[in-house]
C-alpha positions as CSV (number, residue, x, y, z in Angstrom):
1,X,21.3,7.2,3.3
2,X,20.2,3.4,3.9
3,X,17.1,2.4,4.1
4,X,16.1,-0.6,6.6
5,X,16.9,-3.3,4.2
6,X,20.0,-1.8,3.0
7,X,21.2,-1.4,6.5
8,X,21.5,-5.5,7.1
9,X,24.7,-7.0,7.3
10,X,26.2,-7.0,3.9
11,X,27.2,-10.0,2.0
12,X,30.6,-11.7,1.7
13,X,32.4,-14.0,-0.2
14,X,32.0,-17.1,2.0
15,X,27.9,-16.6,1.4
16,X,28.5,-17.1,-1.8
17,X,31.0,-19.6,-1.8
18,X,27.7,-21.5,-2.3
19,X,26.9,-20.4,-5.1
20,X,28.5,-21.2,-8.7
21,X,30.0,-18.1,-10.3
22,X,32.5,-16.4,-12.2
23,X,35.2,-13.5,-10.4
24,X,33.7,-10.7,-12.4
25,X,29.9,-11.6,-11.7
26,X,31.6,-12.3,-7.6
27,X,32.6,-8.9,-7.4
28,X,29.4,-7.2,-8.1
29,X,27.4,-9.5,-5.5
30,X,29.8,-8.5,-2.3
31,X,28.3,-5.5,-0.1
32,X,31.2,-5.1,2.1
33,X,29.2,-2.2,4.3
34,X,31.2,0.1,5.8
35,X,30.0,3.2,4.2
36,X,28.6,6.4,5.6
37,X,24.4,6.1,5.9
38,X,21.8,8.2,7.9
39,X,18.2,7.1,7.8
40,X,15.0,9.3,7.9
41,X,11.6,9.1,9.4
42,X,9.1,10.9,8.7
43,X,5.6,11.6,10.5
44,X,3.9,12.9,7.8
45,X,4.3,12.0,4.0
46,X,2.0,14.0,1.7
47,X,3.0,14.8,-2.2
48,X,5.9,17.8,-1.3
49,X,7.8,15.5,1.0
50,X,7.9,12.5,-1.8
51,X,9.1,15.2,-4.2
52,X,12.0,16.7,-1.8
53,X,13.1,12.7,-0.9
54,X,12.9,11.9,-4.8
55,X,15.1,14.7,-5.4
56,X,17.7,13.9,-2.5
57,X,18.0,10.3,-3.5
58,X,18.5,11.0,-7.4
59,X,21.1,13.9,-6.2
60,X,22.8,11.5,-4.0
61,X,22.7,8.5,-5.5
62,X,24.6,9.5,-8.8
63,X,27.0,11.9,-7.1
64,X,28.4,9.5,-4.2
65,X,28.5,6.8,-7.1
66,X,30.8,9.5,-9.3
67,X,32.8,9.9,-6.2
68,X,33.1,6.5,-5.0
69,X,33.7,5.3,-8.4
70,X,30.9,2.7,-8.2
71,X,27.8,1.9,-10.8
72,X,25.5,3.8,-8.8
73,X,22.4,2.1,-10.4
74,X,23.7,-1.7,-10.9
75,X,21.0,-4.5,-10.6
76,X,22.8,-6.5,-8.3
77,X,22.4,-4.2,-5.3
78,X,18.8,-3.7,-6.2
79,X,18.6,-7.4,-6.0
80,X,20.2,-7.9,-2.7
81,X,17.8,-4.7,-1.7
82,X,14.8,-6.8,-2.5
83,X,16.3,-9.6,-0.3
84,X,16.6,-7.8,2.5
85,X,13.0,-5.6,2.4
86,X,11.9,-9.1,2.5
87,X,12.9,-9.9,5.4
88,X,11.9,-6.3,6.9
89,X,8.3,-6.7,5.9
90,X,8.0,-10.1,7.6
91,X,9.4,-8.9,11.0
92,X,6.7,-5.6,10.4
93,X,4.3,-8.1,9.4
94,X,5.0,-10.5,12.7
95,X,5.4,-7.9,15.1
96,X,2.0,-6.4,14.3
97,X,0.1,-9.7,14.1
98,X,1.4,-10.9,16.9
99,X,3.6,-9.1,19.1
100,X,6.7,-10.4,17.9
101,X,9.9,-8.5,19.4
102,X,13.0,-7.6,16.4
103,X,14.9,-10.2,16.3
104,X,17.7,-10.9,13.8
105,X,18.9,-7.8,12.7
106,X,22.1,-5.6,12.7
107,X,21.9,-2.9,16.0
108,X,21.3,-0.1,13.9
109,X,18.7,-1.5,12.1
110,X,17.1,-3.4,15.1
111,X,16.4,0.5,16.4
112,X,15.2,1.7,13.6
113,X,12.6,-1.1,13.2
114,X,11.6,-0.7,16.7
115,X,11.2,3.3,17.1
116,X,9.3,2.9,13.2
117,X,6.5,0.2,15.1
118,X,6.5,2.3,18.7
119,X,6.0,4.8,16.2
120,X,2.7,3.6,15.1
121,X,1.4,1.9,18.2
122,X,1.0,5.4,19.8
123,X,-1.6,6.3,17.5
């Protein structure tokens, strides 16, 4: 399961071509996507609900990353996380303040950005 963010186009190593860094720091900043993800939305988000997602996500997260074989919990895909929330909160942000339509974004996240704001101009 992906959140918005994490559902962006991954990085690769000619984005960071850029940047000045050794092979083993390389290979932890690469995202190459590809991976199974579902997202959830929920209407209503009281004190259970937190608890059952909290539950999912520590259950998931460490047993995919056993699986997988990856670090389940490594900074650098926290970092890239943060990156890319960024960039969800600004297109929130304009499309709410002004109207703006999604632009920018990956199909599958496009969507989900655009049934999450019909979601709350109904109300």
């Amino acid at each position: 399961q992906q959140s918005l963010p994490q559902r962006q186009p991954h990085l690769t190593y000619s984005v960071l071509d850029n940047f000045s860094m050794t092979e083993h720091l390389r290979q932890h900043k690469v995202f190459p996507g590809n991976r199974p993800s579902s997202s959830i939305l929920m209407t209503k988000l009281d004190a259970f609900a937190v608890g059952q997602l909290l539950a999912i996500y520590e259950h998931r997260t460490a047993v995919q990353g056993f699986i997988w074989g990856i670090n389940s919990f490594d900074s650098f895909g926290t970092d890239q996380g943060r990156v890319n929330a960024k960039r969800v909160r600004a297109q929130i942000g304009a499309t709410r303040r002004r109207g703006a339509s999604v632009q920018g974004f990956n199909s599958s996240s496009g969507f989900l950005l655009e049934a999450y704001l019909s979601h709350g101009r109904t109300r």
